[in-house]
C-alpha positions in Angstrom: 0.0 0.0 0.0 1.3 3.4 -0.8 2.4 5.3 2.1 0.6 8.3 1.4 -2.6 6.8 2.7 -1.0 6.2 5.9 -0.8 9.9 6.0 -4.7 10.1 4.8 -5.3 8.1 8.1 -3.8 10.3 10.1 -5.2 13.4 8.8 -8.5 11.6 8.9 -8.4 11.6 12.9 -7.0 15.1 12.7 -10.5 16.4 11.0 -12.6 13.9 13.1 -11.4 15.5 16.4 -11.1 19.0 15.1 -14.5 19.6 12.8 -16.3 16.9 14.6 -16.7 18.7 17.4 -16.2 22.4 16.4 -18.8 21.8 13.6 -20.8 19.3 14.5 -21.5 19.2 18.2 -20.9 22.7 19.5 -24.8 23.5 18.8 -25.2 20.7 21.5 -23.5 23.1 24.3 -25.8 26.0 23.3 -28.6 25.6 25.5 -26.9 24.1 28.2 -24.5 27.1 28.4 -27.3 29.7 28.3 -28.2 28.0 31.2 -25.6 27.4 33.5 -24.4 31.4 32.4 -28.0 33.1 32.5 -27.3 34.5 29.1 -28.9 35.3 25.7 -28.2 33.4 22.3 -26.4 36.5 21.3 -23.7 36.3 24.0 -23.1 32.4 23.4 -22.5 33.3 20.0 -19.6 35.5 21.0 -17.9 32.4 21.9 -17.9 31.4 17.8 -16.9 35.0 17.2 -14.0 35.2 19.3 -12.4 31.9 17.7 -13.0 33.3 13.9 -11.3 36.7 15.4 -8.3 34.6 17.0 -7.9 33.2 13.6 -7.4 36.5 11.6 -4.0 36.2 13.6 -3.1 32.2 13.5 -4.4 31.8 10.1 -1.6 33.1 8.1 0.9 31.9 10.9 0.1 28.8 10.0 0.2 28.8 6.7 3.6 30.1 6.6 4.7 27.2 9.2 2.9 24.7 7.0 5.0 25.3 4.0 8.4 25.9 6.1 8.2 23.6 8.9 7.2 19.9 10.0 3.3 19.6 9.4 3.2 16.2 11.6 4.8 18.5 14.8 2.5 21.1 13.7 -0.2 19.5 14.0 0.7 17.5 17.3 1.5 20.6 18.6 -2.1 21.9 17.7 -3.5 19.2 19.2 -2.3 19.6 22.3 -3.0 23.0 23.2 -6.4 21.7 21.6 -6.8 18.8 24.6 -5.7 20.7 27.2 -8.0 24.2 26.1 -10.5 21.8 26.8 -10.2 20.4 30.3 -9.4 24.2 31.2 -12.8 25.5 29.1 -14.6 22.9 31.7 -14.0 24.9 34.5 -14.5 28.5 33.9 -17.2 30.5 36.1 -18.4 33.1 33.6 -19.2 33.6 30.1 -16.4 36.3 29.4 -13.7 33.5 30.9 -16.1 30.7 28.8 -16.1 32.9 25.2 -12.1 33.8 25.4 -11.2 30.6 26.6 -13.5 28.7 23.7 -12.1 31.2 21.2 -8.1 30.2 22.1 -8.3 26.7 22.2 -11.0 26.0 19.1 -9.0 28.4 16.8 -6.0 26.8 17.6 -6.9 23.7 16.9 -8.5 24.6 13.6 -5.6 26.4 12.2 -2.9 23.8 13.5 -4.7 20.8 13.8 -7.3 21.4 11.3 -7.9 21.6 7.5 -5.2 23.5 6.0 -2.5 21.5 8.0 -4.4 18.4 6.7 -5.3 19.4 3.1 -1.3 20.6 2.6 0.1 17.8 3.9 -2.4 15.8 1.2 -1.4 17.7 -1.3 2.4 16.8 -1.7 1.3 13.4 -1.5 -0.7 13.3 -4.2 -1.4 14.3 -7.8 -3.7 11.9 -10.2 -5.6 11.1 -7.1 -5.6 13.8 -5.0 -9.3 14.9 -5.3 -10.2 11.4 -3.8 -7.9 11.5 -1.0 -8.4 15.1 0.2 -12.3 13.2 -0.1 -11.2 10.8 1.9 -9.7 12.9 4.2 -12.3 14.8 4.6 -14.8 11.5 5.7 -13.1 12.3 8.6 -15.4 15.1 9.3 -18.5 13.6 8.7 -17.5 10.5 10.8 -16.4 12.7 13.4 -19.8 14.3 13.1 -21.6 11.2 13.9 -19.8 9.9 16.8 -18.4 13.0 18.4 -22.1 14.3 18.8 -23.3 11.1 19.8 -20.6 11.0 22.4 -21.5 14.6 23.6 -24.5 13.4 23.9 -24.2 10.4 26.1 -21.8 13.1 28.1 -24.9 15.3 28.6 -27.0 13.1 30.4 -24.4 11.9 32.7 -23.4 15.6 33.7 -23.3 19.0 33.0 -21.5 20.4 29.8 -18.6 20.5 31.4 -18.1 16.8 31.9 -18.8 16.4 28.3 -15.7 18.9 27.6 -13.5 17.7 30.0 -14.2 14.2 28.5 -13.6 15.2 25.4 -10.3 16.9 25.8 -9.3 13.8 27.7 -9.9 11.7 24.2 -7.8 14.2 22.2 -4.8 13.9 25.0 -5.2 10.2 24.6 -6.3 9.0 20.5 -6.0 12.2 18.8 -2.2 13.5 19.2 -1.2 9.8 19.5 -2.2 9.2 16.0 -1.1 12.1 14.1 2.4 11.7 15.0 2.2 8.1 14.2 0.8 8.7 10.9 1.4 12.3 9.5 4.6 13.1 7.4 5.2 16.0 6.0 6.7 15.0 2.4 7.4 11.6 1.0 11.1 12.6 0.9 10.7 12.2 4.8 10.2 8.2 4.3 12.4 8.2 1.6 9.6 7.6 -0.9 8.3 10.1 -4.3 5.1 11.6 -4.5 2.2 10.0 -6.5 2.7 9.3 -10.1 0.5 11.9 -12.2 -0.6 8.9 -14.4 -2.5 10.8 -17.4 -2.6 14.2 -16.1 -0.4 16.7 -15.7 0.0 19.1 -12.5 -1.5 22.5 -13.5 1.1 25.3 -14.4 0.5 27.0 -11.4 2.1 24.3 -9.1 5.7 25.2 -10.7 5.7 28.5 -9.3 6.2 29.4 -5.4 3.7 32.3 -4.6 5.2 34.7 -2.2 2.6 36.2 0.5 2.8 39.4 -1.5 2.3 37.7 -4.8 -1.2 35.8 -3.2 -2.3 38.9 -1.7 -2.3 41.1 -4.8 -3.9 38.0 -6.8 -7.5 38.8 -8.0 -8.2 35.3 -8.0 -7.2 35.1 -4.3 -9.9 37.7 -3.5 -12.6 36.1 -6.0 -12.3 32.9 -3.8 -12.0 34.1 -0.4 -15.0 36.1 -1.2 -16.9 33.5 -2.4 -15.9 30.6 0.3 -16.1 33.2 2.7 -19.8 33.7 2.3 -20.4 30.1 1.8 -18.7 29.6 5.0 -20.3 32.1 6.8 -23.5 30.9 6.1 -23.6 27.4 6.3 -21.5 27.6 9.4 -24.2 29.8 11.5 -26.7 27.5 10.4 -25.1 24.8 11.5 -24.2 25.9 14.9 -28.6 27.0 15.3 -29.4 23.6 14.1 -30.2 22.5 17.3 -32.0 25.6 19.1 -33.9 25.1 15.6 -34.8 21.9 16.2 -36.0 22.7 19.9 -37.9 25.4 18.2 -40.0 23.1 16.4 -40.9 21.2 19.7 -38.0 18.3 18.9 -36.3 16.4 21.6 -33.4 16.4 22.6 -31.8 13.1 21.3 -34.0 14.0 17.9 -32.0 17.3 17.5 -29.1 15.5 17.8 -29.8 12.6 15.6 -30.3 16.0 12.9 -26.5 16.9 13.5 -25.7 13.3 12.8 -28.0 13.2 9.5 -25.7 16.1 8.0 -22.4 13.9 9.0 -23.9 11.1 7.2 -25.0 13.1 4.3 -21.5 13.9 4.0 -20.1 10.7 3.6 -21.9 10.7 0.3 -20.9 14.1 -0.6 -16.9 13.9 -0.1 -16.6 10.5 -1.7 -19.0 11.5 -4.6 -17.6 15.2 -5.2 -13.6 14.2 -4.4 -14.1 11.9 -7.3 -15.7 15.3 -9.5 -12.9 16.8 -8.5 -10.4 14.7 -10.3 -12.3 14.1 -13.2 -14.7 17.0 -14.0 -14.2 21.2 -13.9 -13.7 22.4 -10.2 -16.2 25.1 -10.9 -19.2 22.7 -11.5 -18.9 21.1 -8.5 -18.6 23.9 -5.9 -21.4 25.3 -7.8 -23.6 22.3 -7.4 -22.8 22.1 -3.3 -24.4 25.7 -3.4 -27.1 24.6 -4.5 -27.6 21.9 -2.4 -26.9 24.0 0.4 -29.8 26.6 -0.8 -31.8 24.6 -1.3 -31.8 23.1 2.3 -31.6 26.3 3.9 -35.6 26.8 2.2 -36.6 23.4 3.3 -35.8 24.9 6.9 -37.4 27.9 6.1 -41.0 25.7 5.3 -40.5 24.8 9.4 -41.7 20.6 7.9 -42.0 18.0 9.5 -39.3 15.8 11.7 -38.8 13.2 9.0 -38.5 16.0 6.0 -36.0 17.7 8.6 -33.7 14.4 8.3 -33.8 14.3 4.6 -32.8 18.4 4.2 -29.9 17.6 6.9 -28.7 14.8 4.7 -28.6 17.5 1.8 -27.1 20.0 4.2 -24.1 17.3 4.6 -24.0 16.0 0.9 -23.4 20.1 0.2 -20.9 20.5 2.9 -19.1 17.0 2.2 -18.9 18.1 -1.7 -17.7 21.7 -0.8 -14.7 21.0 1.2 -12.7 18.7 -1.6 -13.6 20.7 -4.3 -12.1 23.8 -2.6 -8.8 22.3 -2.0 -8.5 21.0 -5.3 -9.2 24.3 -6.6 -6.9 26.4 -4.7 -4.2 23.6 -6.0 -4.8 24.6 -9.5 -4.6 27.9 -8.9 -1.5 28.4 -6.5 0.2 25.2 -6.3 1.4 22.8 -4.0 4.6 24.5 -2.9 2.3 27.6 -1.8 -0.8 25.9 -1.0 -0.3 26.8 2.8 0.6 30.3 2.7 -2.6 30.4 0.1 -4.9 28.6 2.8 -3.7 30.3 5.1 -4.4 34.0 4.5 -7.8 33.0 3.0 -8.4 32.1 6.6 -8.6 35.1 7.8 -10.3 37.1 4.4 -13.3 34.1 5.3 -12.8 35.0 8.5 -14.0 38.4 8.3 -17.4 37.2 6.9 -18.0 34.1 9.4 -17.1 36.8 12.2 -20.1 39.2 12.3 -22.6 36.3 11.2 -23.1 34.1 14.3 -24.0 36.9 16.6 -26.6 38.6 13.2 -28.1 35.3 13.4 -28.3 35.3 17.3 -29.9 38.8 17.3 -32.1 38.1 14.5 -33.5 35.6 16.5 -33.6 37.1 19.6 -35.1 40.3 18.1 -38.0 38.1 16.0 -38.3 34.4 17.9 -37.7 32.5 14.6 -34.8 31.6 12.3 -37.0 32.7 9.1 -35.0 36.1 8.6 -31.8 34.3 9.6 -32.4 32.0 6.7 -33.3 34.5 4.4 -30.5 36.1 5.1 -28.0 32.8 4.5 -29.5 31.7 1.1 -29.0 34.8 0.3 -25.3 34.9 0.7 -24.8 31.5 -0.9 -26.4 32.9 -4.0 -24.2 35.5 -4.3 -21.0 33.3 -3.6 -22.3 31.5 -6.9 -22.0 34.3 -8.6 -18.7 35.2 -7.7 -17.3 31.9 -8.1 -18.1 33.1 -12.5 -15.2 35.4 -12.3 -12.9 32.7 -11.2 -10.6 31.7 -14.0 -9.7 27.8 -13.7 -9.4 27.5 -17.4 -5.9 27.4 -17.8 -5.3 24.9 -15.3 -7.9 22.8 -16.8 -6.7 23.3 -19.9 -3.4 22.0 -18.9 -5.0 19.1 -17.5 -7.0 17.7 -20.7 -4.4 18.7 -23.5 -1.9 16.1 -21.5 -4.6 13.4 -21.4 -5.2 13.4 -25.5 
């Protein structure tokens, strides 16, 4: 067996720690926080904003260490400030020491632990396949999203919140760090092996060239697509996180607004397998395009309030959209900066996303405080996917493309 999916393996447990519980099952500690703080939606929601405003300043740090240094110490590295932000989250008294605390330890994690760290290191591994494994890769999430909420879960009804965190960090200490420096290395050269043969295609144009952080910044294209995911992001992420009070909303138990996070992971088992595969053998464009869609067309199906059953099928959508969108983006910011930049080019993204996650959970929490429904909120949402479809158009992935299918004739 190539080596490289070793690596895959170990980035896999990277994303199932990391976005399984940041994505997945932070909507589970809503309510309960609320509680145990005396505070409104809006304030929790400061927690969310203070880990995308930590990450305007990791972000591009750890793009620039991705490309220059070890990515398997990196990430070990993230992983354990990750752990031990955890056990130390479990015992704050307040919700200013709850909301800086959370915002430390969840941004660290993502930029160190997270996808960039695990998308780069995927990158140099892999060429003719490297849609499907950056899919693969990305499983992780969606698997993460099944049992880490399901494990949150269990958590709550033995305790408070904070056993569930403590618990948590605990598993990262123990299974999560342990495996990435097991599995993860950096470059082939590292084991003495080559990176995958291209087979029939040919790497894009762009992967000869080394993108300073000047060179990315003053690239349109790099504004085009931070624009555009940054929207997408923004959007999909608030929802997300509100999925639960939703439910609740709607009169839904507890254990079936949890089995709603867990439809979206499995959605997304479909959607990274079936849109990594897109990725490597039709244009980038089309399928980031068709993951907006999906994701639209969900956010409506929320909008219509339906039935529990109709719920599950939109969050299986939700996670088919989110699944496709996540190897479809690092494939196309491979075409267009390279694998030798593709850090640095993640990296400041980060923080150009940032800025439009950042003001979104807390317009979403007043929205809702302000009108007792998510109707406006997901008004607002669907509309911002729309436009990131528009300004995905202006993205030119032509010539890498190009590249591509003249070396296969």
């Amino acid at each position: 067996m190539y080596y490289g999916w070793r690596v895959v393996a170990g980035a896999f447990i990277a994303q199932f720690f990391v976005v399984g519980f940041f994505t997945y099952s932070i909507t589970l500690l809503v309510g309960p926080v609320r509680e145990t703080f005396g505070v409104s939606l809006e304030q929790v929601m400061y927690s969310m904003t203070a880990a995308t405003l930590v990450g305007l300043v990791l972000q591009p740090l750890a793009g620039v260490m991705v490309d220059r240094y070890s990515v398997r110490w990196i990430m070990v590295g993230g992983g354990l400030v990750y752990g031990a932000g955890l056990l130390l989250l479990s015992q704050v008294q307040s919700i200013l020491a709850y909301i800086v605390v959370f915002g430390i330890t969840l941004s660290t994690a993502n930029c160190f632990a997270g996808t960039v760290s695990a998308s780069a290191v995927i990158t140099r591994w892999f060429t003719a396949s490297r849609g499907r494994a950056l899919g693969i890769t990305a499983i992780g999430t969606s698997v993460g999203g099944i049992a880490v909420p399901a494990l949150i879960s269990a958590w709550l009804t033995q305790g408070d919140w904070r056993l569930a965190v403590e618990n948590f960090g605990l598993a990262i200490l123990l299974v999560m760090v342990p495996g990435m420096a097991l599995l993860v290395r950096g470059y082939p050269s590292d084991v003495g092996l080559e990176p995958e043969p291209a087979g029939d295609l040919q790497a894009p144009a762009g992967n000869s060239r080394v993108w300073q952080l000047g060179d990315i910044v003053r690239s349109g294209q790099f504004w085009l697509m931070g624009s555009c995911m940054g929207l997408l992001f923004a959007a999909y992420s608030a929802v997300l996180v509100n999925l639960t009070p939703y439910a609740t909303l709607q009169n839904l138990s507890a254990e079936q607004g949890a089995s709603l996070i867990m439809a979206v992971a499995i959605g997304g088992f479909a959607g990274k397998i079936l849109f990594g595969v897109m990725a490597d053998k039709l244009p980038l464009r089309s399928g980031l395009w068709i993951a907006q869609a999906l994701i639209v067309i969900a956010f409506v199906g929320l909008y219509l309030t339906p039935e529990y059953q109709a719920l599950l099928g939109i969050c299986v959508v939700m996670g088919v959209a989110t699944g496709g969108m996540l190897p479809v983006w690092g494939a196309i910011m491979a075409s267009l900066f390279g694998v030798a930049s593709y850090g640095r080019a993640m990296g400041l993204m980060g923080p150009v996303i940032t800025l439009f996650i950042m003001p979104t959970y807390p317009l979403v929490g007043r929205l809702f405080d302000a009108t007792g429904s998510y109707h406006s909120s997901l008004m607002v949402t669907a509309s911002m996917v729309v436009v990131s479809g528009l300004l995905l158009t202006a993205v030119s992935l032509q010539q890498a493309q190009s590249t591509s299918q003249e070396s296969a004739v």
